[in-house]
C-alpha positions as CSV (number, residue, x, y, z in Angstrom):
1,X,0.0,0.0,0.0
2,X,2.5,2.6,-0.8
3,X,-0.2,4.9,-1.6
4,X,-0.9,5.0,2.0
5,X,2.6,4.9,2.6
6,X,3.8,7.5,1.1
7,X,1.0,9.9,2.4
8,X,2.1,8.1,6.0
9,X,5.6,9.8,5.0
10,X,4.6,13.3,3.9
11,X,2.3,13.6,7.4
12,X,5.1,12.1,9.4
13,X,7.7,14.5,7.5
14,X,5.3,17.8,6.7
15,X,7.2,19.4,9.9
16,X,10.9,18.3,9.8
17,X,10.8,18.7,5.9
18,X,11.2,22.4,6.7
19,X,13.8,22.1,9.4
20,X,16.0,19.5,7.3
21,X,15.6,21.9,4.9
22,X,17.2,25.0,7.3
23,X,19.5,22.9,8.7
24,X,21.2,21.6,6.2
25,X,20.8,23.4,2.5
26,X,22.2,21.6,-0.6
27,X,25.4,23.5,-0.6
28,X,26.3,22.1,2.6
29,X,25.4,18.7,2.2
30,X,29.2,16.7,2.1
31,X,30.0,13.5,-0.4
32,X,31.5,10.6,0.3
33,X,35.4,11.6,-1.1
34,X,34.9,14.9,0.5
35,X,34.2,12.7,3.9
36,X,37.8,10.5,2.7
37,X,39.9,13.5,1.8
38,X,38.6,14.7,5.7
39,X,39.4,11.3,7.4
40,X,42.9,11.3,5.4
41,X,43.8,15.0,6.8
42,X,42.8,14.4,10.2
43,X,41.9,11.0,11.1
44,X,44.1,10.3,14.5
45,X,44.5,6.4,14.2
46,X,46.3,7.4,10.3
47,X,48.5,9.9,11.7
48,X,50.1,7.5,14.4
49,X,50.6,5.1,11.6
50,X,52.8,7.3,9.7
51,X,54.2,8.6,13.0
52,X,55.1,5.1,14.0
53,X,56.4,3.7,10.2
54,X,58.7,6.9,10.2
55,X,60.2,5.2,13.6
56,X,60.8,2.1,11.8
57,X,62.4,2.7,8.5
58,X,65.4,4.4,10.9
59,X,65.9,0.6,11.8
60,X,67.9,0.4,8.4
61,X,70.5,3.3,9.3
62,X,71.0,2.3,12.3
63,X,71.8,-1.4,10.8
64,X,73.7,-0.3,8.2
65,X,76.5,2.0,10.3
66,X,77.2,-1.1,11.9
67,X,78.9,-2.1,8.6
68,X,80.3,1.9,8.0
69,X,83.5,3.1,9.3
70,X,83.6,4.6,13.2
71,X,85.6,7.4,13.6
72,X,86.1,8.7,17.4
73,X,88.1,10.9,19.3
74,X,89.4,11.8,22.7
75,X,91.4,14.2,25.0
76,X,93.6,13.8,28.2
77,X,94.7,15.6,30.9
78,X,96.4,13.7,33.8
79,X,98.7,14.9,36.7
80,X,101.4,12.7,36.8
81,X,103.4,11.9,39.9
82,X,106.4,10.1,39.7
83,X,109.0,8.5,42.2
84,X,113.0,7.6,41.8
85,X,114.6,5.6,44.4
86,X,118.3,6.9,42.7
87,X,118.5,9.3,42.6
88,X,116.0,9.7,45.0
89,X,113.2,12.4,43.7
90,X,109.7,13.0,43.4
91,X,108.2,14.9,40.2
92,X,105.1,16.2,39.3
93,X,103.9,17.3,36.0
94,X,100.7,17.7,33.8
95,X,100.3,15.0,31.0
96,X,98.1,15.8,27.8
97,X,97.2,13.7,24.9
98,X,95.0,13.8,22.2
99,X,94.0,10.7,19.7
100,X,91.8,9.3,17.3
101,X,90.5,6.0,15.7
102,X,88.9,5.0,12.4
103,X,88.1,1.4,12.8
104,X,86.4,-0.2,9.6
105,X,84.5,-3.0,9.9
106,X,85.5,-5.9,7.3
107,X,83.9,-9.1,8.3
108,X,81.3,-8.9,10.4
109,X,78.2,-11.2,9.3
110,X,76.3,-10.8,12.5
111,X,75.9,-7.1,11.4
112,X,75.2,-7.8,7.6
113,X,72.8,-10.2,8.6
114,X,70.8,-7.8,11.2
115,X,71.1,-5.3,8.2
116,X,69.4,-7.6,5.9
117,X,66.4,-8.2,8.5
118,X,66.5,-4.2,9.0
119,X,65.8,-3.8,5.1
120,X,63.1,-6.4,5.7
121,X,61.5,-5.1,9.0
122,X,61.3,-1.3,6.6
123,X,59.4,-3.1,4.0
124,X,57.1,-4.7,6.5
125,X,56.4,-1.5,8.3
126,X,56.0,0.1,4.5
127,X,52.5,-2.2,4.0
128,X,51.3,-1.9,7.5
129,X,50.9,1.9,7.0
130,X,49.7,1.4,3.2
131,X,47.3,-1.8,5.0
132,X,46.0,1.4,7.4
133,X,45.9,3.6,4.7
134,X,43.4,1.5,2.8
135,X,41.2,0.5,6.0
136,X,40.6,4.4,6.6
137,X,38.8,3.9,3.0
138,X,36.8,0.8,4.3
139,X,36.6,3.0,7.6
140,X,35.2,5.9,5.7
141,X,32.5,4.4,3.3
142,X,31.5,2.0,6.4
143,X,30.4,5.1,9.0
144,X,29.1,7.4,5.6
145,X,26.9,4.6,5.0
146,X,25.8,3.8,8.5
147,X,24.4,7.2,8.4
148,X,22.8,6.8,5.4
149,X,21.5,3.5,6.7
150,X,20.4,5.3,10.5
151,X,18.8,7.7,9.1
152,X,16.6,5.6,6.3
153,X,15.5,3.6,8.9
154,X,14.8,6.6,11.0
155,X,12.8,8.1,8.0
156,X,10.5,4.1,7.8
157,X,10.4,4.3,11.5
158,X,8.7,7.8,11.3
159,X,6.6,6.9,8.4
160,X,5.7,3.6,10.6
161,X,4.8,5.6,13.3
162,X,2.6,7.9,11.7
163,X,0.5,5.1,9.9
164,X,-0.2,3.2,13.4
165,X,-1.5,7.0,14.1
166,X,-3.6,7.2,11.5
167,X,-5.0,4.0,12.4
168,X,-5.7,4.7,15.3
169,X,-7.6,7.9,14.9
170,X,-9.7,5.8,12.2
171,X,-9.8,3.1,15.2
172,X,-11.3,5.8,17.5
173,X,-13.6,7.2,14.9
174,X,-14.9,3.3,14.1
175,X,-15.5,3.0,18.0
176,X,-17.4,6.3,18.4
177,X,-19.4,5.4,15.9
178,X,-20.0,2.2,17.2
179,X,-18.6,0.1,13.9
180,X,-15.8,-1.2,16.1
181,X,-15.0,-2.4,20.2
182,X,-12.5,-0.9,22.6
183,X,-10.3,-3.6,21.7
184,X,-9.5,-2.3,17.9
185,X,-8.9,1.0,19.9
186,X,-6.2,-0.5,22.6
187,X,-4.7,-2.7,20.0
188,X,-3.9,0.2,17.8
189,X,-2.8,2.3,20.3
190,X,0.0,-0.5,21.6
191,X,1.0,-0.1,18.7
192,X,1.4,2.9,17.9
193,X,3.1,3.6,21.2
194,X,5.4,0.9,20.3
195,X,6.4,2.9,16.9
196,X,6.8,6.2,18.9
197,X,9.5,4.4,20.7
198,X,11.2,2.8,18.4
199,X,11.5,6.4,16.3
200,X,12.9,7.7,19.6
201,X,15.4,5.1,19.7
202,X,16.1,5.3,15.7
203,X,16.6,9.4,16.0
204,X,19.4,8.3,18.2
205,X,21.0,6.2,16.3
206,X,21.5,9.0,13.4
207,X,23.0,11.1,16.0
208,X,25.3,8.2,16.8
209,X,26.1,7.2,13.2
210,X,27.2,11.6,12.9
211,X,29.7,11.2,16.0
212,X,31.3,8.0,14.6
213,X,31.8,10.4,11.3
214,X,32.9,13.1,13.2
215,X,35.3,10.9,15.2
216,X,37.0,9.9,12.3
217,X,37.2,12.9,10.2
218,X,37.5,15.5,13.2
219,X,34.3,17.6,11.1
220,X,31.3,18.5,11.8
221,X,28.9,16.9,9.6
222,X,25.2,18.1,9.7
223,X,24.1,16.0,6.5
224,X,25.4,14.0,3.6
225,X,24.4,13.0,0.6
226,X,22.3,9.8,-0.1
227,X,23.0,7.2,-2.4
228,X,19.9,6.9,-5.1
229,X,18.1,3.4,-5.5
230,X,19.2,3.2,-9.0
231,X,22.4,2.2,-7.8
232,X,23.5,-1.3,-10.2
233,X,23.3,-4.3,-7.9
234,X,25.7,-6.6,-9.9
235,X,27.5,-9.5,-8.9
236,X,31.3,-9.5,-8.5
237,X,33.3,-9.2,-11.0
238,X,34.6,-11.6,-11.8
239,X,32.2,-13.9,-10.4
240,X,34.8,-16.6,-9.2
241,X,35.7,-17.0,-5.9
242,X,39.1,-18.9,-6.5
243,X,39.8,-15.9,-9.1
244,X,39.2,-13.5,-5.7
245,X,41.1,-15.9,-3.4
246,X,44.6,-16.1,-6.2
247,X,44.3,-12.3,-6.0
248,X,44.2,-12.1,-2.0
249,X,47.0,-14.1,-2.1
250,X,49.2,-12.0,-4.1
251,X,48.1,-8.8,-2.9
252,X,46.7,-8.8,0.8
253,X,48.6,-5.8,2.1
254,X,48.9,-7.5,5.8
255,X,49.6,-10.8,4.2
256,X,52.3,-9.5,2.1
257,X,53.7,-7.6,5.3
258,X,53.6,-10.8,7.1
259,X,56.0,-12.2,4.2
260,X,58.3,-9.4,5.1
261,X,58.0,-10.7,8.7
262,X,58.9,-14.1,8.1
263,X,62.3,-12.8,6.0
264,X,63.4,-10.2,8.6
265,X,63.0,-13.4,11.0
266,X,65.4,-15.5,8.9
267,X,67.7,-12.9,9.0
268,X,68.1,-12.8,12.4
269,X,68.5,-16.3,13.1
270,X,71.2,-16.0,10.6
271,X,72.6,-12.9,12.6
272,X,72.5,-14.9,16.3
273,X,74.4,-18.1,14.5
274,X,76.8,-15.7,13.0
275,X,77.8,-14.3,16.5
276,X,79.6,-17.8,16.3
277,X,82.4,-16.4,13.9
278,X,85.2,-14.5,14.4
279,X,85.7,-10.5,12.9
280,X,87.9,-8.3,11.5
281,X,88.4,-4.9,11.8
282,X,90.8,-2.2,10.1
283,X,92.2,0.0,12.7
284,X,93.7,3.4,12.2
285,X,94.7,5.3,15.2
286,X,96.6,8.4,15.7
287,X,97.8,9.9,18.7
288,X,99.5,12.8,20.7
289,X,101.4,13.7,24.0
290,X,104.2,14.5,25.8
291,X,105.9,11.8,27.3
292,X,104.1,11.1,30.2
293,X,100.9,10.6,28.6
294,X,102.8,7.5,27.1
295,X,104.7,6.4,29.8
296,X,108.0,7.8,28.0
297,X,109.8,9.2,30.8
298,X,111.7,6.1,31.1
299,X,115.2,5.7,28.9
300,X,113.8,4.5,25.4
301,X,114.2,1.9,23.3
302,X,117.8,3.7,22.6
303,X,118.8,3.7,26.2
304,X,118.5,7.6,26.5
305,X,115.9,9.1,28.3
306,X,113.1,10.9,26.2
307,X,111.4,14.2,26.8
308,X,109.1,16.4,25.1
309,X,106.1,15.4,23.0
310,X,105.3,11.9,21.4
311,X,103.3,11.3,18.3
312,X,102.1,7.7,17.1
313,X,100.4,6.5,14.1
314,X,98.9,3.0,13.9
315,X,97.7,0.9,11.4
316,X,96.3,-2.6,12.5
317,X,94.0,-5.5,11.7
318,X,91.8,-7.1,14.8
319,X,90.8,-10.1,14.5
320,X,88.1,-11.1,17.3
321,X,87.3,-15.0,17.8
322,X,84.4,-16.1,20.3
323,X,85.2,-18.9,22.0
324,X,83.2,-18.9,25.3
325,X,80.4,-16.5,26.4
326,X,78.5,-18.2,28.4
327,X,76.2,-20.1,26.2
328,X,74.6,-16.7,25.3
329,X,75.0,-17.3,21.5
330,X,73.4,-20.8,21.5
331,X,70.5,-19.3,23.6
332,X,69.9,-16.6,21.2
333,X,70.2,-19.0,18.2
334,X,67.4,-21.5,19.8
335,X,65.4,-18.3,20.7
336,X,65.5,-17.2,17.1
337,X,64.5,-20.8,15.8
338,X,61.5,-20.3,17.7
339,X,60.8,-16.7,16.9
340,X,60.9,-17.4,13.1
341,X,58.5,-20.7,13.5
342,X,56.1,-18.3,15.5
343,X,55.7,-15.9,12.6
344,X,55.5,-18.6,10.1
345,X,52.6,-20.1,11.9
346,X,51.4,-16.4,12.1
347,X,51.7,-16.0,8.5
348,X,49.8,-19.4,7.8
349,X,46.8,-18.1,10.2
350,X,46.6,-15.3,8.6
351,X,46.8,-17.0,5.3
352,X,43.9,-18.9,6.0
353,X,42.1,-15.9,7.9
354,X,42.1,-14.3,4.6
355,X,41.3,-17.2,2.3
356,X,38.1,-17.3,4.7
357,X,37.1,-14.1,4.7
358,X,37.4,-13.6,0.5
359,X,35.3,-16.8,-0.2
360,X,32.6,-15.4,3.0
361,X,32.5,-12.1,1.0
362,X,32.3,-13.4,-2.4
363,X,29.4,-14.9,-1.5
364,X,27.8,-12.3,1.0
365,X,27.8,-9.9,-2.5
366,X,26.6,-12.5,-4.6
367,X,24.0,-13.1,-1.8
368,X,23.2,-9.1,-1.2
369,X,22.5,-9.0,-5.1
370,X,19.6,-11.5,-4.4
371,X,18.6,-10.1,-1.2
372,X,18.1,-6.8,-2.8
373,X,15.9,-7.9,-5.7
374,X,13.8,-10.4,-2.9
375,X,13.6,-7.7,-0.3
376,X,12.6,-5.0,-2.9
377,X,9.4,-7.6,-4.3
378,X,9.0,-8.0,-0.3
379,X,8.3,-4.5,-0.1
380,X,5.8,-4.4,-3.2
381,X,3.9,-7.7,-1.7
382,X,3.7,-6.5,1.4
383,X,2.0,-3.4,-0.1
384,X,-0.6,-4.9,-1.5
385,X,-1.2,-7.0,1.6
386,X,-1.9,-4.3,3.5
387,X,-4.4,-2.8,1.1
388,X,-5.9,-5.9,1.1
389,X,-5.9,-6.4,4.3
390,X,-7.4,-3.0,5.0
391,X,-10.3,-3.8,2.9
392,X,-11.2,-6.7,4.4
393,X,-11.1,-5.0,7.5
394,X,-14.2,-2.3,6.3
395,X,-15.9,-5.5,5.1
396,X,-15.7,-7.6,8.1
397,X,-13.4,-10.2,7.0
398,X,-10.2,-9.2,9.0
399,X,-9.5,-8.0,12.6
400,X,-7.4,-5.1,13.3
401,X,-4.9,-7.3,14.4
402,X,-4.4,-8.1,11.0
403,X,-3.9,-4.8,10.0
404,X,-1.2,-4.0,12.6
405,X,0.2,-7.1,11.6
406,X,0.2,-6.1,7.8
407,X,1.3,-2.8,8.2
408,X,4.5,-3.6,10.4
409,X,6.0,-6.0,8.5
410,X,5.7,-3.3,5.7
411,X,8.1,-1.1,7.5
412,X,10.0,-4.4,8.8
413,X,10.4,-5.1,4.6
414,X,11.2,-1.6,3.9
415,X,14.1,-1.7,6.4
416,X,15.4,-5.1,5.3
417,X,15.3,-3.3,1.9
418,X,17.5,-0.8,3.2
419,X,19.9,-2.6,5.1
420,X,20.3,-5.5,2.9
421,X,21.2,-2.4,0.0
422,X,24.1,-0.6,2.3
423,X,25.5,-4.2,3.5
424,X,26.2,-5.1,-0.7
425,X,28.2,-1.8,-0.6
426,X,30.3,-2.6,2.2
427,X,30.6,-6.0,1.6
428,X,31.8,-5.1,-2.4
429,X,34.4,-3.0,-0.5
430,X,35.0,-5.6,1.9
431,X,35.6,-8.1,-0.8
432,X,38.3,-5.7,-2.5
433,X,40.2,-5.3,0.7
434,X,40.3,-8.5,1.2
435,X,41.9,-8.8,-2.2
436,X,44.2,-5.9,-2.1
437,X,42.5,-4.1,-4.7
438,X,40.4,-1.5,-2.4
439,X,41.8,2.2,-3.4
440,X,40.2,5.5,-3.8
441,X,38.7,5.2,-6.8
442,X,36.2,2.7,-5.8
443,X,34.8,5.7,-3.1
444,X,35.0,8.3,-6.7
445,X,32.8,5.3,-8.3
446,X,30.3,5.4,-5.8
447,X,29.7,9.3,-5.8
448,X,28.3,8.9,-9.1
449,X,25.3,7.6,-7.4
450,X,25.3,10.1,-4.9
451,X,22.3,12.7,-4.8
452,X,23.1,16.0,-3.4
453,X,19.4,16.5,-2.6
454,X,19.2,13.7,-1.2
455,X,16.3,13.5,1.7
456,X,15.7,10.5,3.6
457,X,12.2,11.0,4.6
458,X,11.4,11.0,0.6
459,X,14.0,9.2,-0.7
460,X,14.2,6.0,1.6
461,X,11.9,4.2,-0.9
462,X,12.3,3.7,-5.0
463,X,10.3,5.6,-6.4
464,X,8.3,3.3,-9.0
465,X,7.5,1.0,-5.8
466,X,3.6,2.3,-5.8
467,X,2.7,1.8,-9.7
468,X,4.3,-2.0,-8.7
469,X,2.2,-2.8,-5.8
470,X,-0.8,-1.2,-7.7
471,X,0.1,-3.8,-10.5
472,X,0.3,-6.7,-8.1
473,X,-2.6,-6.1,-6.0
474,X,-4.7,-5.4,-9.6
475,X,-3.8,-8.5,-10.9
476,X,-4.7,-10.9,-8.2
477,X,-7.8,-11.7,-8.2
């Protein structure tokens, strides 16, 4: 009975059209990139990703100056007291010495190895943040649509609410007149008193649905603009869930980064068994003194005592070979064993985490497609059952309780509609997520659809709906 219906919406709507209206005119109503270009400027959760993958990537410096020349150095100053039996004397003097050391690295595969799991820990922290990047695009079509979704339900709640009015106004007109008992009266005032609620409790929920959106996008938002019914409802493309799965496989941003995971964990069990080998160093050091900083004031190498400054240059090679440390090494090597099959089994849940969730989506779209087309007929039958019902009703044949009964699961159908219509957009961005594939573009593909004058109490329903139940209910017999 969308006749009936749709004058249920204009009384329920005649006084908020006007407000809507005031409150939010058609310049100010915000699409669905404008919403994404928001979240990515502001969102907090996005920001901390970048903060934290620019913390990270410095792990690859910091590895890599373990296999770069170190150049340090240093200054002196002693007071040096010294003590000659024979002659017997006592002097005192002030000792100063500078140096400095260039030590090069040449074999040290502990530190090539922890390089090599630095490189991979940087590419791993890479597809985390690009993993966060695309979830803010999920994130952003998922609470733009819940307030799409809150307030079209709202809009059949109000609509609900107003035909359990009517009918009981008509109920109370019937009992004055003595065509009906007090029973058709209490029955329709249940429920209409059960609609009121239910609005009250819907009204919140838009509010809600606008604080999730402003939580993410740190905006005020005071409407947005609807999505129209013509909308294609088309399964996947392509239609093969194995085709989906080979592409989540290849291109799942967190199962990719767990790849990178796996690698920088090889590396390091590489880097603990290395500790197990001996290095070598270059060493160049240079220093200078006066002879007590070295310990010169003794007769030299010549027999003849030496005064005055002292300057030494020294090239050397230092070989280092582990022998004992306490079994430190061979704890570190078991550790890593197990650290590497941990994230292995990680990457194998995840794996199958993802092989799950591509095949559950493939065919959540497939079955959204259906769903749509079955809960829009729902809609159009239940219209005609209420009409119907409504005229058996003034002829005798039906109760009111059949009317209250027809009408609600009118509204019930037309927020299955609804719902059933934003879960086949999610779930089609769900789907490409799962895949990899999700990316701006598929929000710029939506806004085509998008209706800047968009107003839920008109616009929850398609609008050919009444000519279809009119149809129906004409060619029954």
């Amino acid at each position: 009975m969308l006749r009936k219906l749709s004058l249920a919406v204009a009384v329920s709507c005649a006084s908020t059209a006007t407000v809507w209206a005031a409150e939010a005119p058609l310049s100010t109503k915000t699409d669905l990139v404008s919403v994404y270009q928001e979240a990515v400027d502001n969102n907090a959760d996005l920001a901390a990703a970048r903060a934290q993958y620019g913390a990270q990537k410095e792990v690859v410096p910091q590895a890599r100056a373990g296999l770069l020349p170190n150049l340090s150095g240093g200054a002196q100053v002693a007071n040096v007291r010294t003590d000659i039996d024979q002659p017997s004397a006592v002097a005192n003097r002030s000792a100063q010495s500078y140096q400095a050391t260039l030590a090069q690295p040449l074999f040290r595969a502990d530190r090539w190895f922890q390089y090599q799991a630095a490189k991979d820990v940087n590419e791993q922290a890479a597809l985390q943040l690009s993993a966060t990047e695309q979830n803010l695009i999920l994130q952003t079509a998922e609470s733009y649509f819940n307030v799409l979704r809150s307030q079209d339900n709202l809009a059949s709640t109000k609509a609900e609410e107003a035909a359990f009015k009517r009918q009981l106004d008509q109920s109370n007109e019937r009992f004055d007149v003595g065509l009906s008992d007090k029973t058709d009266v209490l029955q329709s005032q249940a429920s209409y008193d059960t609609a009121r609620a239910n609005r009250i409790v819907a009204q919140r929920q838009v509010d809600d649905a606008f604080e999730a959106l402003i939580t993410l996008t740190n905006r005020q938002y005071n409407s947005i603009q609807g999505i129209v019914h013509t909308l294609p409802i088309l399964p996947p493309a392509p239609n093969d869930a194995k085709a989906w799965v080979d592409t989540a496989a290849k291109q799942n941003l967190n199962l990719l980064a767990s790849n990178y995971a796996v690698s920088s964990a090889e590396q390091t069990l590489k880097q603990r068994k290395a500790g197990h080998l001996p290095t070598l160093d270059a060493v160049a050091k240079y220093e200078k003194g006066d002879n007590d900083s070295f310990g010169f004031s003794n007769p030299n190498a010549f027999g003849t005592p030496y005064g005055g400054n002292v300057e030494q240059r020294t090239l050397a090679l230092q070989v280092n070979i582990p022998i004992y440390s306490g079994g430190l090494t061979s704890s570190q090597v078991r550790q890593s064993y197990a650290q590497l099959d941990q994230t292995e089994q990680q990457r194998e849940g995840l794996r199958r985490q993802i092989v799950e969730n591509t095949r559950n989506l493939h065919r959540a779209v497939n079955t959204d497609v259906e769903q749509v087309q079955a809960r829009r007929q729902s809609i159009i039958s239940n219209q005609s059952a209420v009409e119907a019902t409504e005229i058996g009703y003034q002829v005798g044949t039906r109760n009111i309780v059949d009317v209250l009964d027809a009408q609600r699961q009118l509204y019930t159908s037309v927020r299955n509609y609804n719902n059933t219509r934003y879960d086949y957009i999610l779930d089609n961005l769900r789907l490409k997520q799962a895949a990899g594939t999700l990316n701006p573009g598929d929000l710029q593909d939506l806004t085509r659809y998008l209706k800047a004058d968009y107003n839920p109490d008109k616009d929850f329903l398609p609008p050919d709906l009444a000519k279809a139940a009119e149809a129906q209910l004409k060619a029954r017999p």
